[in-house]
Structure formats: C-alpha cells, structure tokens
N, C-alpha and C positions, 0 to 999 in steps of 0.2 A: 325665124318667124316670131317677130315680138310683137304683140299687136295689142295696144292697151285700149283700154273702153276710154271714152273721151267723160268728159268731166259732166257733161250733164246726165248721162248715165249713171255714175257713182251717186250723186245727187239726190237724182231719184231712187235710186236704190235706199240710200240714208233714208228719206221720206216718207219709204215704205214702210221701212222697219221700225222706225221711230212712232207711227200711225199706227201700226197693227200695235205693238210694243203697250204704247197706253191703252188703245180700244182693251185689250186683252186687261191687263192691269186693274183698271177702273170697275170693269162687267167683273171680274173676280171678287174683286173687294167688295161690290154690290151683292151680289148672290153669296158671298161666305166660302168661296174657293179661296186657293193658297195664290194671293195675288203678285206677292211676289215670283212665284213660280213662275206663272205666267206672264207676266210683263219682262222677266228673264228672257224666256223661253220663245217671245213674240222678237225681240232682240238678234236672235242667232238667226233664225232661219224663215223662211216666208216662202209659201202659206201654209207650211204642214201645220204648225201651233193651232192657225185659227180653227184650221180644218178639226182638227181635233179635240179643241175645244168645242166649238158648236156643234159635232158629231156625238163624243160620248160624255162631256162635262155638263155640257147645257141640256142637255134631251134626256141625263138621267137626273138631273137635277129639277126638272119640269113633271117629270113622273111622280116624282114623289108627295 
C-alpha cells in the first residue's frame, strides 16, 4: 500500500505553511511578540500556531 499525495497537493501544503509562516511572523513583530518564534512555529505545523496565537497571544495582548 504505497500511495503518495500527487504533487499539487504537496504544493499547496508548502503554500500553506509558507502564508501562515509570514502572516504569523510580521503580526508578531508588529505587536512586540517573539516573531521569530512564531514564523518558526507557523513553518512546522498548520493551523494549531495560528490557532494559538489569535486565541491566547493576540486577545491577551488586546487586554492589555
């Protein structure tokens, strides 16, 4: 059972990651978060980062 994803697949996946990767990056660096972290971290996996940053980064960050 070898069954590989076909190439426009992978593609968009790179797309993905690449998109979330800056969005995250740039909005870090603008608000004073660790923006490397973040544009790392936008890098590995999708969508938990962003989830997580617009859940407890940006909305404790807006309280303030």
């Amino acid at each position: 059972m070898n069954k590989e994803l076909p190439p426009v697949v992978i593609v968009l996946v790179i797309i993905v990651l690449l998109a979330q990767s800056l969005y995250l990056f740039f909005d870090a660096r603008k608000n004073g978060h660790n923006y490397w972290l973040w544009g790392i971290l936008g890098l590995i996996q999708a969508p938990t980062p962003l989830l997580i940053y617009f859940l407890f980064i940006r909305k404790k960050r807006n309280n303030l």
